[in-house]
VMD Tcl script that builds the backbone (N, CA, C; Angstrom):
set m [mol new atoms 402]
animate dup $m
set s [atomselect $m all]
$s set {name element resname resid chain x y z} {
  {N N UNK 1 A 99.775 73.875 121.236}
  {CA C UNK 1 A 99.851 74.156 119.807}
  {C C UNK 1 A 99.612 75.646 119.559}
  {N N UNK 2 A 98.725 76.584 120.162}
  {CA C UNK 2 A 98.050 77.742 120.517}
  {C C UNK 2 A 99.766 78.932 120.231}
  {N N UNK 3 A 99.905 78.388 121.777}
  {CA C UNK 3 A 100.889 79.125 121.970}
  {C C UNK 3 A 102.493 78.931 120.849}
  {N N UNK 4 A 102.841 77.570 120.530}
  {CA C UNK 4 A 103.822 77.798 119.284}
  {C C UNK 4 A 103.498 78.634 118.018}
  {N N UNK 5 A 102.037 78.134 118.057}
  {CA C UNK 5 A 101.645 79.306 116.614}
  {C C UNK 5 A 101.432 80.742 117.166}
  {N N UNK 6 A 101.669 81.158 118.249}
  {CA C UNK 6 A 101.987 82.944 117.953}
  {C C UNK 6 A 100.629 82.931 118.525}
  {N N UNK 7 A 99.917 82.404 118.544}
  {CA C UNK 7 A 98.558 82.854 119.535}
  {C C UNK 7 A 98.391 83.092 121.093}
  {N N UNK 8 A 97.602 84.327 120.830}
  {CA C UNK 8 A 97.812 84.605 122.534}
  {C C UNK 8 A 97.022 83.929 123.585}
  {N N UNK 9 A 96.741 83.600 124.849}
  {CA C UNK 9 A 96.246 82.579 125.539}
  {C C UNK 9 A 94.747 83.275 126.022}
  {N N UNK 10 A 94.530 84.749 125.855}
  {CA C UNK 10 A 93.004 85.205 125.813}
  {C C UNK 10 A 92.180 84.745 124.659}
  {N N UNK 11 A 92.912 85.060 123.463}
  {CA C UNK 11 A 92.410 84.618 122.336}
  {C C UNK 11 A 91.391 83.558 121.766}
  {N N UNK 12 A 90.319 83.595 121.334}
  {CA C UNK 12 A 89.186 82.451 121.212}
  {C C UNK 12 A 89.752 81.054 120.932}
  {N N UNK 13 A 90.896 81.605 119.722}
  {CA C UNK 13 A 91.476 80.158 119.401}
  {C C UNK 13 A 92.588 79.753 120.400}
  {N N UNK 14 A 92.708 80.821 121.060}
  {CA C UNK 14 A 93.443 80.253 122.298}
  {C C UNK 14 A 93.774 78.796 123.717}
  {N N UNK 15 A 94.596 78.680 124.158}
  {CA C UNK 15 A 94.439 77.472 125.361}
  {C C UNK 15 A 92.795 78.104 126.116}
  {N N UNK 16 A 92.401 77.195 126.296}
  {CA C UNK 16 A 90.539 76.776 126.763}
  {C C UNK 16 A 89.736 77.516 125.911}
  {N N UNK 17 A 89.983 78.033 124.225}
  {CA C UNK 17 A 89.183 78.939 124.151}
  {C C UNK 17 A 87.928 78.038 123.365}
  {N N UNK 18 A 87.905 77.910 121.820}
  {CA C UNK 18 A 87.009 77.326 121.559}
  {C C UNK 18 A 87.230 75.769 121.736}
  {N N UNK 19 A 88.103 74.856 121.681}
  {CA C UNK 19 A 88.485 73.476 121.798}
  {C C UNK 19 A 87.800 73.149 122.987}
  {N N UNK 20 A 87.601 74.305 123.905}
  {CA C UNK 20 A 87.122 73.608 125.281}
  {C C UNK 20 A 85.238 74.234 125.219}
  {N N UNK 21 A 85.086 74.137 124.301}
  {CA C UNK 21 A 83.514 75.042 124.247}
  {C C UNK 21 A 82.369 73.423 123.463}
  {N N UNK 22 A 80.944 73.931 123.815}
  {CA C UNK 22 A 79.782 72.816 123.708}
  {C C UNK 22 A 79.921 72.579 122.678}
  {N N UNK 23 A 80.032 73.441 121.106}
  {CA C UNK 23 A 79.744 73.997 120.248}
  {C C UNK 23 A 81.332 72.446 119.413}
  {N N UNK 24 A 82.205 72.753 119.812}
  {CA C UNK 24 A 83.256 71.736 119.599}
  {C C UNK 24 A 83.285 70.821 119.824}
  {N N UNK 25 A 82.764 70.213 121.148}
  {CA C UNK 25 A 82.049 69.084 121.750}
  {C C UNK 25 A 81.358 68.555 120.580}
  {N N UNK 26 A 80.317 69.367 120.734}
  {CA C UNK 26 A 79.470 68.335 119.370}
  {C C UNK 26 A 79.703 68.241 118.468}
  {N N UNK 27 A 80.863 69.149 117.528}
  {CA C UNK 27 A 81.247 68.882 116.155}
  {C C UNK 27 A 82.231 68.015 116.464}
  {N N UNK 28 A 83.191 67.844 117.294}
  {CA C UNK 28 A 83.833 66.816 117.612}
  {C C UNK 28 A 83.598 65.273 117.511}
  {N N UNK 29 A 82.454 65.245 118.082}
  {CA C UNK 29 A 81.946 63.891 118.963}
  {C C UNK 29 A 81.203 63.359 117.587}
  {N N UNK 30 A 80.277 64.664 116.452}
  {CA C UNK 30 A 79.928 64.281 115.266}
  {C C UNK 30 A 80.917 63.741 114.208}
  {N N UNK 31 A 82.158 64.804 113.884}
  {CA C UNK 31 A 83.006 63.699 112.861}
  {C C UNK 31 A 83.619 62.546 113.023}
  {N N UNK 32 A 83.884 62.610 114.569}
  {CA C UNK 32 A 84.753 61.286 114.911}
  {C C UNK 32 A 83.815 60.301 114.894}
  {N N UNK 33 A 82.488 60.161 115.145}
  {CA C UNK 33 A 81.547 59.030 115.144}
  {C C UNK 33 A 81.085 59.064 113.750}
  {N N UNK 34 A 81.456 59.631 112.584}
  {CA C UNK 34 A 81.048 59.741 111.095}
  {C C UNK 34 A 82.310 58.750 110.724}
  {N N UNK 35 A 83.315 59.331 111.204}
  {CA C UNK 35 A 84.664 58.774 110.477}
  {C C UNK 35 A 84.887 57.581 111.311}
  {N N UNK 36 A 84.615 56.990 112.551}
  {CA C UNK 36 A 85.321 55.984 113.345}
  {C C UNK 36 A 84.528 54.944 113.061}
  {N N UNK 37 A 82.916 54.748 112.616}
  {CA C UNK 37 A 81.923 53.991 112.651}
  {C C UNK 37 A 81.128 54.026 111.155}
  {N N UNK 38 A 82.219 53.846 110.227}
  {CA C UNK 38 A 81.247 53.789 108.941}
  {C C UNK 38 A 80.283 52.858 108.547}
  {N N UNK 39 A 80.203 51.845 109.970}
  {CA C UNK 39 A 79.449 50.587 109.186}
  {C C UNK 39 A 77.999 50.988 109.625}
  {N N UNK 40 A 76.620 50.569 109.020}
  {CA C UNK 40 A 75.486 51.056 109.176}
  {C C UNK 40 A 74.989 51.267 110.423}
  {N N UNK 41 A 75.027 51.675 111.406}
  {CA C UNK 41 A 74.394 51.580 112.664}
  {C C UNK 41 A 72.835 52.179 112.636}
  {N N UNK 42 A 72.122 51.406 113.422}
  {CA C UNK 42 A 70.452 51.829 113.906}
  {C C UNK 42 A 71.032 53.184 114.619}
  {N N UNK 43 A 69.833 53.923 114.374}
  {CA C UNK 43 A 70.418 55.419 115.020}
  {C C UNK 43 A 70.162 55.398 116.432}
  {N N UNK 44 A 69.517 54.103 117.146}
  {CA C UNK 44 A 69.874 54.828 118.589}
  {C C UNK 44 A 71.109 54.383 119.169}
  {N N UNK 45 A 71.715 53.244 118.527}
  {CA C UNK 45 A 73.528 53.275 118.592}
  {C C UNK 45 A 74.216 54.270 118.495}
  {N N UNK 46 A 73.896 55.039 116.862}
  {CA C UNK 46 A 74.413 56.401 116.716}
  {C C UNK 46 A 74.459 57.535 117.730}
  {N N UNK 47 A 72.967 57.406 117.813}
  {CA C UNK 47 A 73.154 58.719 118.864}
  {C C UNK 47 A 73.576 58.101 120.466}
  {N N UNK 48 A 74.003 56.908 120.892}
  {CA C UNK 48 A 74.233 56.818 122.227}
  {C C UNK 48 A 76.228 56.760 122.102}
  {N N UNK 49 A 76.473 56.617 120.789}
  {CA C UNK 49 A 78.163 56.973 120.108}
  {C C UNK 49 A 78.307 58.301 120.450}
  {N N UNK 50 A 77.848 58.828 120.012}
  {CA C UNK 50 A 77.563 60.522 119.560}
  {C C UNK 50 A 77.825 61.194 121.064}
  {N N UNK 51 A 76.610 60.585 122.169}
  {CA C UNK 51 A 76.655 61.327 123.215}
  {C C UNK 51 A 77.903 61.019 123.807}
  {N N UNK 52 A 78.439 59.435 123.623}
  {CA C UNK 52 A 79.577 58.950 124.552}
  {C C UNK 52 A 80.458 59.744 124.461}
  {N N UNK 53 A 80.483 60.495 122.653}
  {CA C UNK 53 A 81.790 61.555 122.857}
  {C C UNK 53 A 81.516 62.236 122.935}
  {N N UNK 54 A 80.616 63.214 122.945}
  {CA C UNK 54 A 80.066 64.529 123.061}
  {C C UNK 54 A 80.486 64.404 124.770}
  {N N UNK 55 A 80.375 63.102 125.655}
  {CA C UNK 55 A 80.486 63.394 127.498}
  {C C UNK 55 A 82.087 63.709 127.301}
  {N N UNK 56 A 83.187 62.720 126.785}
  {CA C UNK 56 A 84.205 62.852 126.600}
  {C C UNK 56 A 84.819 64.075 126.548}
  {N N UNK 57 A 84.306 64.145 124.929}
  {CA C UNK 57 A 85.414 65.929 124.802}
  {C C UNK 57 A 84.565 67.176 126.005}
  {N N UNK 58 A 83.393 67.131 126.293}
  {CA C UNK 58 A 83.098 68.202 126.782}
  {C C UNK 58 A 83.547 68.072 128.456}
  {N N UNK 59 A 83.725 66.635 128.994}
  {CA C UNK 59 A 84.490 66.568 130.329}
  {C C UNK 59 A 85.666 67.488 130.680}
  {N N UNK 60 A 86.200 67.613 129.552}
  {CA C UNK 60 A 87.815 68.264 129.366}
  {C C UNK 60 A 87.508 69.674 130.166}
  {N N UNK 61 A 86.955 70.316 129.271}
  {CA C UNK 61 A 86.362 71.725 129.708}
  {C C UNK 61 A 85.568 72.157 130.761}
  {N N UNK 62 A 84.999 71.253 131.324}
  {CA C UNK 62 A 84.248 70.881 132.666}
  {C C UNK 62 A 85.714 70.874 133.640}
  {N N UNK 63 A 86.403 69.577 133.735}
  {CA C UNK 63 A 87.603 69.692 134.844}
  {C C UNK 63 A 88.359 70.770 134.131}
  {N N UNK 64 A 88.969 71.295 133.460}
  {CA C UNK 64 A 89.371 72.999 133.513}
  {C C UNK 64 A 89.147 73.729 134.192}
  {N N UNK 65 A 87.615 74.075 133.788}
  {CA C UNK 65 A 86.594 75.133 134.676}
  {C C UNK 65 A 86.643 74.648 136.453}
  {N N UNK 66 A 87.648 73.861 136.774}
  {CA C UNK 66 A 87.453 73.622 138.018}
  {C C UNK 66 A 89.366 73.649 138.745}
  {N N UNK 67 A 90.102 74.264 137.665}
  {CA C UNK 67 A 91.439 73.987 138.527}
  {C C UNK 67 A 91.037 75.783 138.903}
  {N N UNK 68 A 92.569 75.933 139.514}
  {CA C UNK 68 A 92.469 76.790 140.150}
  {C C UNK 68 A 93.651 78.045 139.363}
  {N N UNK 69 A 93.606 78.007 138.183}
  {CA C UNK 69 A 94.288 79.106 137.465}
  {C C UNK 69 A 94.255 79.283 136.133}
  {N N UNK 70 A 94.413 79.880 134.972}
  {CA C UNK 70 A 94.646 80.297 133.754}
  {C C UNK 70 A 93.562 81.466 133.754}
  {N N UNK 71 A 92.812 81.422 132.935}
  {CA C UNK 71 A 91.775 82.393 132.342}
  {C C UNK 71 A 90.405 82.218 132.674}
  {N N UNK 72 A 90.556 80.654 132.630}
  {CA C UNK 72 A 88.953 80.161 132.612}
  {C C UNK 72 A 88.635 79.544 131.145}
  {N N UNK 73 A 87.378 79.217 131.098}
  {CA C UNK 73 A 86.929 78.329 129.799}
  {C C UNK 73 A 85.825 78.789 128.837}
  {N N UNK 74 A 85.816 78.795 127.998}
  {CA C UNK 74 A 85.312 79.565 126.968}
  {C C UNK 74 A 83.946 78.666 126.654}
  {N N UNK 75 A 83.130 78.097 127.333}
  {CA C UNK 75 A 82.221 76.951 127.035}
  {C C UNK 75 A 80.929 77.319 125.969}
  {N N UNK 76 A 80.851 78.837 125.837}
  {CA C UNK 76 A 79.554 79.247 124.918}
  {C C UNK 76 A 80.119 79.701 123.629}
  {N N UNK 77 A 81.571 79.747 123.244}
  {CA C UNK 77 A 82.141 80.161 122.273}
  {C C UNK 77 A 81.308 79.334 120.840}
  {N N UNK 78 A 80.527 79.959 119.918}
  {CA C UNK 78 A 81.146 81.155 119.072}
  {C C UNK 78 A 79.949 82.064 119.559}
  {N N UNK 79 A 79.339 81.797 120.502}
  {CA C UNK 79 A 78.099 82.887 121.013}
  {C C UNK 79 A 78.901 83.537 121.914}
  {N N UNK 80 A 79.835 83.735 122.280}
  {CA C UNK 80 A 80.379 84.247 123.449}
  {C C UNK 80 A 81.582 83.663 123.839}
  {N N UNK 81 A 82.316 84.292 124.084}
  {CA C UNK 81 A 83.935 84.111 124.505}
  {C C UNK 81 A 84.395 84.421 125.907}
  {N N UNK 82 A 83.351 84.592 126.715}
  {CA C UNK 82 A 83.809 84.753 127.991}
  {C C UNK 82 A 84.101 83.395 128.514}
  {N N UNK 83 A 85.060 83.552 129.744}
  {CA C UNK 83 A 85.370 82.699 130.304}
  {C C UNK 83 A 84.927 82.701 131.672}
  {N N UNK 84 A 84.757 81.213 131.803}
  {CA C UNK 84 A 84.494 80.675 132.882}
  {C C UNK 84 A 84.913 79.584 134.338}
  {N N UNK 85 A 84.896 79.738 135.271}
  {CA C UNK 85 A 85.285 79.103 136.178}
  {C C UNK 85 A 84.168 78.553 137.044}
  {N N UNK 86 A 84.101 77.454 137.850}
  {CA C UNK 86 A 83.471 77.010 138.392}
  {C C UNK 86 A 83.731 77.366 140.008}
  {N N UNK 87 A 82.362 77.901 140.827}
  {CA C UNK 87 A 82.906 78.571 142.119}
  {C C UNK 87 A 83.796 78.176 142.866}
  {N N UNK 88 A 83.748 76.819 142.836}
  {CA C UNK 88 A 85.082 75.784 143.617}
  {C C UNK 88 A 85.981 75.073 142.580}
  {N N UNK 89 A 87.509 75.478 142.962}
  {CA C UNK 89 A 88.392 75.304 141.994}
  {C C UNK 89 A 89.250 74.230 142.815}
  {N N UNK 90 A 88.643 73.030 143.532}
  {CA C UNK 90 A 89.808 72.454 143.864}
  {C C UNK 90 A 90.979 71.794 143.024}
  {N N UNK 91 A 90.675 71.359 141.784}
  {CA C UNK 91 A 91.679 71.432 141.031}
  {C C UNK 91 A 93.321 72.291 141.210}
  {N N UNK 92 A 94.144 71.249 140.953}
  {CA C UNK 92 A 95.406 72.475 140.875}
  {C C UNK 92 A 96.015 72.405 139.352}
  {N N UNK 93 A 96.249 74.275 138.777}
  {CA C UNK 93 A 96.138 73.838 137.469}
  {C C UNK 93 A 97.605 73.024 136.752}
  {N N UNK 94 A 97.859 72.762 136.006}
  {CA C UNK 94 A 98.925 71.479 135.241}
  {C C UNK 94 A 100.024 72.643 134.643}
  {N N UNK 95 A 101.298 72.858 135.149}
  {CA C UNK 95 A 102.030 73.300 134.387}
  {C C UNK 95 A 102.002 73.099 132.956}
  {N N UNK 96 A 102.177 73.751 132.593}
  {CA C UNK 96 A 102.708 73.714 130.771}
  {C C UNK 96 A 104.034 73.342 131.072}
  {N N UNK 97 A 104.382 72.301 129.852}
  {CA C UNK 97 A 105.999 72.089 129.508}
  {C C UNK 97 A 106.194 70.747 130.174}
  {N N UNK 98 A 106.614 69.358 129.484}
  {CA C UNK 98 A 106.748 68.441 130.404}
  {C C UNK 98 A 108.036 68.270 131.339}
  {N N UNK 99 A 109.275 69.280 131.126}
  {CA C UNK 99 A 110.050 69.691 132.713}
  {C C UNK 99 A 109.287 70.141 133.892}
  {N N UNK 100 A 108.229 70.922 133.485}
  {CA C UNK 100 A 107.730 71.908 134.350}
  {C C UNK 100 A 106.957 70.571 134.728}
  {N N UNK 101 A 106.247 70.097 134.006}
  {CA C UNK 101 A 105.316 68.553 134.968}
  {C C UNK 101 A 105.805 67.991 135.574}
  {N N UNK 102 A 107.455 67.452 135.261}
  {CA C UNK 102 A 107.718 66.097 136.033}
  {C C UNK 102 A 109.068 67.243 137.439}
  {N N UNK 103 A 107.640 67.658 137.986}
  {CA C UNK 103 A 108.314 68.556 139.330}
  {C C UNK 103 A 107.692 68.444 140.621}
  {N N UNK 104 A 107.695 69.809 141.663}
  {CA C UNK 104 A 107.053 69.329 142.769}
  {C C UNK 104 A 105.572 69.762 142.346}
  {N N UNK 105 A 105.321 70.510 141.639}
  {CA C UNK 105 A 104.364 71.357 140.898}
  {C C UNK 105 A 103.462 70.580 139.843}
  {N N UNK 106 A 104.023 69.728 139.460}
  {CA C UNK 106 A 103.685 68.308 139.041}
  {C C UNK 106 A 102.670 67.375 139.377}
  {N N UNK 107 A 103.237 67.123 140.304}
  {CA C UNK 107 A 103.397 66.106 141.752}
  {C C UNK 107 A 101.951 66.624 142.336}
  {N N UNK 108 A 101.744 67.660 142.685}
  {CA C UNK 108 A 100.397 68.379 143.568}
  {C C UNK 108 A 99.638 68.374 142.739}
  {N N UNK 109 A 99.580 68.433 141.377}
  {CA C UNK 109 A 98.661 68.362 140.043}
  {C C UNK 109 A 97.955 67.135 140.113}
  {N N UNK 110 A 99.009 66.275 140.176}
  {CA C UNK 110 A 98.225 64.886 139.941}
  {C C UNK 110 A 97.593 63.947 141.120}
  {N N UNK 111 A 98.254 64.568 142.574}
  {CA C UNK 111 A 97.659 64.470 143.423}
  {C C UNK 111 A 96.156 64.960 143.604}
  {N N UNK 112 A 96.006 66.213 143.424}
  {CA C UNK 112 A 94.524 66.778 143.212}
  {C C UNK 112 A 93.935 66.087 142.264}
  {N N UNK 113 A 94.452 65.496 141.184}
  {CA C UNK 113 A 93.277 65.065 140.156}
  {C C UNK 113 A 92.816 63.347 140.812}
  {N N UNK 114 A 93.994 63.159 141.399}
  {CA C UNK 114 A 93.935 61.552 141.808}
  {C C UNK 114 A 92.575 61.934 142.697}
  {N N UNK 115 A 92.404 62.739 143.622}
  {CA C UNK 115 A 91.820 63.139 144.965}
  {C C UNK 115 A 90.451 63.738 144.393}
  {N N UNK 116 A 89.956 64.637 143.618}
  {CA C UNK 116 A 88.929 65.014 143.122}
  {C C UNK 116 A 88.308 64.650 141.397}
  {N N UNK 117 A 88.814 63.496 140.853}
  {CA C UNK 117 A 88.714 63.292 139.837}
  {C C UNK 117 A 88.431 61.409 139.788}
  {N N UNK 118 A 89.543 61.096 140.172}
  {CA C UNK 118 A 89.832 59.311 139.892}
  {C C UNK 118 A 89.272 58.597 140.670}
  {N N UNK 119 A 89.281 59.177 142.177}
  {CA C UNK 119 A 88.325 58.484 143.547}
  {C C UNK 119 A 86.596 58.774 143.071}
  {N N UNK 120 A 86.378 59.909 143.291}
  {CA C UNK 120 A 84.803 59.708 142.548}
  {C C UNK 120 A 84.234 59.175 141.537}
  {N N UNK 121 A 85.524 59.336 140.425}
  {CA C UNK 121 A 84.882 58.637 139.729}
  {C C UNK 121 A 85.074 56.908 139.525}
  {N N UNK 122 A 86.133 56.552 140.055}
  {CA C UNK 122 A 86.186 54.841 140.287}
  {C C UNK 122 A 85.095 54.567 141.392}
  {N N UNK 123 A 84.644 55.669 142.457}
  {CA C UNK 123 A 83.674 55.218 142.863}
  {C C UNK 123 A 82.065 54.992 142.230}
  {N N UNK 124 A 81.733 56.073 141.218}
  {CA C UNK 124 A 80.784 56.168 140.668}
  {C C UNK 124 A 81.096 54.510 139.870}
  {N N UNK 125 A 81.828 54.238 138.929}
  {CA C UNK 125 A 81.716 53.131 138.178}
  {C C UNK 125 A 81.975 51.976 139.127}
  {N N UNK 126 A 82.173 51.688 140.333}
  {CA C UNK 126 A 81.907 50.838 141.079}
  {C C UNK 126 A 80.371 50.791 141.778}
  {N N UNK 127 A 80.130 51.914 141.858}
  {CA C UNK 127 A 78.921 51.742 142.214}
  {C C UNK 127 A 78.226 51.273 141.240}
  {N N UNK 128 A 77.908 51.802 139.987}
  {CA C UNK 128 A 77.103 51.300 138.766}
  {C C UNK 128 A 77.202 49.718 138.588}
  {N N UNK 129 A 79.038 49.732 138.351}
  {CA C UNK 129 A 78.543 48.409 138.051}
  {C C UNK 129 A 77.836 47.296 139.448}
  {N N UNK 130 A 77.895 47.723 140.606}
  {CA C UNK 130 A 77.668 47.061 142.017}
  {C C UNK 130 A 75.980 46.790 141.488}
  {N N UNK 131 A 75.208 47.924 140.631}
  {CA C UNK 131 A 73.751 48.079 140.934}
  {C C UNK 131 A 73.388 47.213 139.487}
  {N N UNK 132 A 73.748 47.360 138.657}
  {CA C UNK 132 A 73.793 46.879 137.319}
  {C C UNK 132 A 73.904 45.219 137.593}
  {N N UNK 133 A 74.610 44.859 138.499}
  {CA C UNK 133 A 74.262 43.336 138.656}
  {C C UNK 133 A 72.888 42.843 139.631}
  {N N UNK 134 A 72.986 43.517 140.090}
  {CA C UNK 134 A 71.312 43.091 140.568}
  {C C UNK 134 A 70.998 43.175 139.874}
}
mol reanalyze $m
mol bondsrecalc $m
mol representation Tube
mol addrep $m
């Protein structure tokens, strides 16, 4: 969206700039649990809603900070606009453009995410739920 509107990709409002920052996370994770859940909830429902999306949107910006190209991620934005990367980038980053996705370039994208993303974490929720039944 960034880039059709004439915005440049350093730019705060830029691709990873504030959308991928804590600060959005939580205003995020706050209106959508204002607007998705109007019926009365006890607040430690609320706040365990709240965090579920606050893990959500701020995951995004977490696996960013871990492929292996653009700028980096803007995670302290509006205190700071630097960007960031995480020391190990096994990630490979996702073409822009869905021609440019459905390629060989593609293909290695979703392989890496299958490989450092979907295996750990189907393992983590197999494990949980494995311990959760005891």
């Amino acid at each position: 969206i960034a880039f059709a509107l004439g915005i440049p990709y350093q730019d705060p409002f830029g691709h990873r700039g504030f959308t991928h920052s804590r600060a959005f996370a939580v205003l995020a994770a706050g209106l959508t649990a204002r607007a998705g859940f109007r019926s009365p909830l006890g607040s430690e429902q609320r706040v365990r809603i709240v965090a579920c999306l606050f893990l959500a949107c701020a995951s995004h910006g977490l696996l960013d900070a871990l492929t292996d190209g653009g700028l980096g991620v803007a995670f302290f934005w509006p205190l700071d606009n630097t960007r960031y990367f995480f020391p190990v980038t096994p990630l490979r980053v996702s073409p822009i453009g869905l021609r440019a996705f459905f390629s060989p370039w593609g293909a290695a994208v979703l392989l890496s995410e299958f490989l450092w993303v979907w295996i750990p974490g189907l393992a983590v929720l197999a494990l949980t739920l494995y311990y959760r039944r005891r």
